[in-house]
C-alpha positions as CSV (number, residue, x, y, z in Angstrom):
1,X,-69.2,4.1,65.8
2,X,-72.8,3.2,66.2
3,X,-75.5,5.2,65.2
4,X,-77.4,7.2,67.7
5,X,-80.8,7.0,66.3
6,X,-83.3,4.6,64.0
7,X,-83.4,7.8,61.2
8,X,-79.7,7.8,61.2
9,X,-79.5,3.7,60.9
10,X,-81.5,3.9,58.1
11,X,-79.7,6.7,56.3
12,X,-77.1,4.4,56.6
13,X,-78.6,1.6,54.8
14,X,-79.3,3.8,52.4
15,X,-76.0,5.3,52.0
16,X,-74.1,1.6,52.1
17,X,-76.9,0.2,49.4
18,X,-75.7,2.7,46.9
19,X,-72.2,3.0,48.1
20,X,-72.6,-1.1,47.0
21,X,-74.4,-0.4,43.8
22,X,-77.2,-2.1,44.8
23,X,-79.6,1.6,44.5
24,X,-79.2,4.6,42.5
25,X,-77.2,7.1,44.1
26,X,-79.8,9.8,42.7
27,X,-82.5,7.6,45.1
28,X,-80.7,9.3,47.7
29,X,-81.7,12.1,49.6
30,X,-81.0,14.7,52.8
31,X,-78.7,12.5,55.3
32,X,-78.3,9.3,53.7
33,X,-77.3,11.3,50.4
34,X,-74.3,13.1,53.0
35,X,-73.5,10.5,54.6
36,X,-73.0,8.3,50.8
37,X,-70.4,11.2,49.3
38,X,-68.5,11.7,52.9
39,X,-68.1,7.8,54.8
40,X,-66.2,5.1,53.6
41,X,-67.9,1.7,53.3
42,X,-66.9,0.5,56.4
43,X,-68.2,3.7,58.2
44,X,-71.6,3.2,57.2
45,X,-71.6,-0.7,57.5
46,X,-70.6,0.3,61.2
47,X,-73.8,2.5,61.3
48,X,-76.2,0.4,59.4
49,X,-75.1,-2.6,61.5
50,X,-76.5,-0.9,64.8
51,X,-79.3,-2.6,66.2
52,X,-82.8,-1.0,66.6
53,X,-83.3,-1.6,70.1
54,X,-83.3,0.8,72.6
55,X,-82.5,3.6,69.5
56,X,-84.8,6.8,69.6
57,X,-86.6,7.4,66.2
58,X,-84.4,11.2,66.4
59,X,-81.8,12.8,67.6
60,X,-80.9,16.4,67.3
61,X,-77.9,16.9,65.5
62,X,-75.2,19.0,67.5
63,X,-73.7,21.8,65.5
């Protein structure tokens, strides 16, 4: 599943660079700190792997 905005692509990154051990996972924060204790690797390498173009900065979250 690709992310549907550039703030979520980012969390991603985030998320997958500590899932990796490459950051601290207290570095985390807000999204990318939800999205690092409830994906898999692979979930957020799908995110973090969506390109930039065409992406909104935002998107409302649906509840």
């Amino acid at each position: 599943m690709p992310a549907r905005s550039k703030a979520q692509q980012r969390a991603a990154g985030a998320a997958l660079s500590a899932k990796r051990g490459e950051t601290r996972v207290s570095e985390l924060k807000g999204a990318s700190k939800e999205m690092y204790d409830s994906m898999s690797e692979a979930e957020l390498e799908d995110f973090a792997g969506t390109s930039l173009d065409g992406l909104p900065d935002k998107v409302e979250e649906d509840d």
